[in-house]
GURO-942923 format. One line per 4 residues: their letters; for each residue x, y, z of N, C-alpha, C. Coordinates in nm, 3 decimals, padded with zeros to 5 digits. Layout:
N
A = X:Y:Z:X:Y:Z:X:Y:Z  ...
// end
This chain:
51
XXXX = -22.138:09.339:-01.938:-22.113:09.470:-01.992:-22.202:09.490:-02.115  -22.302:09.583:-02.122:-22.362:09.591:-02.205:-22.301:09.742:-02.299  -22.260:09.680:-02.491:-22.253:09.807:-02.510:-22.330:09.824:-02.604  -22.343:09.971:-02.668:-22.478:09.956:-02.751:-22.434:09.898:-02.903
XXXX = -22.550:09.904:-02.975:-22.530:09.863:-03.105:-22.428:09.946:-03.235  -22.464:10.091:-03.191:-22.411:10.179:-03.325:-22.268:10.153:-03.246  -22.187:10.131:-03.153:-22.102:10.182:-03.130:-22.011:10.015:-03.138  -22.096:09.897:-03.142:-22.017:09.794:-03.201:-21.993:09.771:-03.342
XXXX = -22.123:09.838:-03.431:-22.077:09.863:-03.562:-21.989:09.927:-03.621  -21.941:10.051:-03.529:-21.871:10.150:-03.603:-21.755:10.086:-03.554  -21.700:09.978:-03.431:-21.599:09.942:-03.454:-21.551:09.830:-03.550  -21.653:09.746:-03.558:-21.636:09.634:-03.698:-21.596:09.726:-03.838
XXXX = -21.664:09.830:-03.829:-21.624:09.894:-03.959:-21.506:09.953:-03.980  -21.483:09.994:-03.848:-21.295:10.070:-03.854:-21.237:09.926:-03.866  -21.248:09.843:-03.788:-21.179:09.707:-03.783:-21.138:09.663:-03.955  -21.277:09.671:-04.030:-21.281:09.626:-04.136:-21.206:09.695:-04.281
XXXX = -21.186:09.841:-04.224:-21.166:09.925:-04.285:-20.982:09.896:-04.315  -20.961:09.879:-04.186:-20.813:09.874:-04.133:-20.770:09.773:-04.205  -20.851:09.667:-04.236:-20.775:09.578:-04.196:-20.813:09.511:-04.429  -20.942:09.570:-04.425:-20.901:09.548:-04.577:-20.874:09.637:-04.676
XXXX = -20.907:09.738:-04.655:-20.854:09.855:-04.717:-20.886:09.905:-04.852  -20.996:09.871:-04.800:-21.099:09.935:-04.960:-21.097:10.093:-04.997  -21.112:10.117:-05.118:-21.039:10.280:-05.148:-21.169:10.351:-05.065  -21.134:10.489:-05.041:-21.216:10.594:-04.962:-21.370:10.596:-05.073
XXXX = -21.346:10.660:-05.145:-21.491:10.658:-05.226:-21.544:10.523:-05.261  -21.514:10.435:-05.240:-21.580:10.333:-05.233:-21.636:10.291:-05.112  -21.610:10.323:-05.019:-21.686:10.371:-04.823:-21.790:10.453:-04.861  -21.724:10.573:-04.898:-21.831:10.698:-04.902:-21.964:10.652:-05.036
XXXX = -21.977:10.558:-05.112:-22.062:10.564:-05.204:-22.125:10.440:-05.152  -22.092:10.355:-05.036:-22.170:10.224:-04.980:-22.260:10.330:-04.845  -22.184:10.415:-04.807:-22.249:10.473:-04.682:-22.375:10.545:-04.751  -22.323:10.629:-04.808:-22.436:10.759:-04.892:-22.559:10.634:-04.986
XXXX = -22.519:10.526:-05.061:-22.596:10.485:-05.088:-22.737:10.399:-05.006  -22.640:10.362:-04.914:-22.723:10.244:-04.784:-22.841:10.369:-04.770  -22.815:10.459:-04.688:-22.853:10.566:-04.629:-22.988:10.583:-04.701  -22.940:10.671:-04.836:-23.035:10.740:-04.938:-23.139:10.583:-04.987
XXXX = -23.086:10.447:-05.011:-23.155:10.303:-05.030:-23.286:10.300:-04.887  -23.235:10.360:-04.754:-23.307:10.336:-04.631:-23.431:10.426:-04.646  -23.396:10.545:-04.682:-23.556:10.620:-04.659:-23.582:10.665:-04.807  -23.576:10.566:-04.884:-23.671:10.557:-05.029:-23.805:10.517:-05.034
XXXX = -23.839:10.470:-05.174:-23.965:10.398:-05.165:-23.939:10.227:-05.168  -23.843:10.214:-05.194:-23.724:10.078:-05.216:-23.743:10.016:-05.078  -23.758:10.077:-04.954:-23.708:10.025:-04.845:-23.794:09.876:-04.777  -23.935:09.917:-04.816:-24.028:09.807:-04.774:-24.017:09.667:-04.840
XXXX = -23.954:09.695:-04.967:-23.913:09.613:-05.069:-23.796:09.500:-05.056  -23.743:09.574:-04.980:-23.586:09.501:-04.910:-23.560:09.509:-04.803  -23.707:09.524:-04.678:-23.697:09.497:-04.561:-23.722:09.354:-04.553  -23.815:09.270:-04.637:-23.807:09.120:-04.631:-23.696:09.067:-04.638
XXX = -23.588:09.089:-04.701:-23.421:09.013:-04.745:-23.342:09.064:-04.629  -23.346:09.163:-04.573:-23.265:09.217:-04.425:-23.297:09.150:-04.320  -23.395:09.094:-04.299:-23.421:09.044:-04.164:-23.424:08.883:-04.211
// end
């Protein structure tokens, strides 16, 4: 069974969500930050440490 990738992440993250229960704006300021961190000038910089 192949499933795709975004859709095993987004369940680790509900999983994770559920299950540790970190406050809401603290989600929303890791998401908005990742995001806005991804298409900076930052990104080439900290594509060596991601992989």
């Amino acid at each position: 069974m192949s499933v795709p990738l975004w859709f095993f992440i987004a369940c680790l993250a509900v999983v994770g969500i559920k299950t540790l229960r970190p406050p809401l704006w603290l989600v929303i300021v890791l998401l908005t930050g990742g995001y806005l961190l991804a298409d900076s000038l930052f990104a080439p910089a900290i594509n060596p440490f991601i992989k």
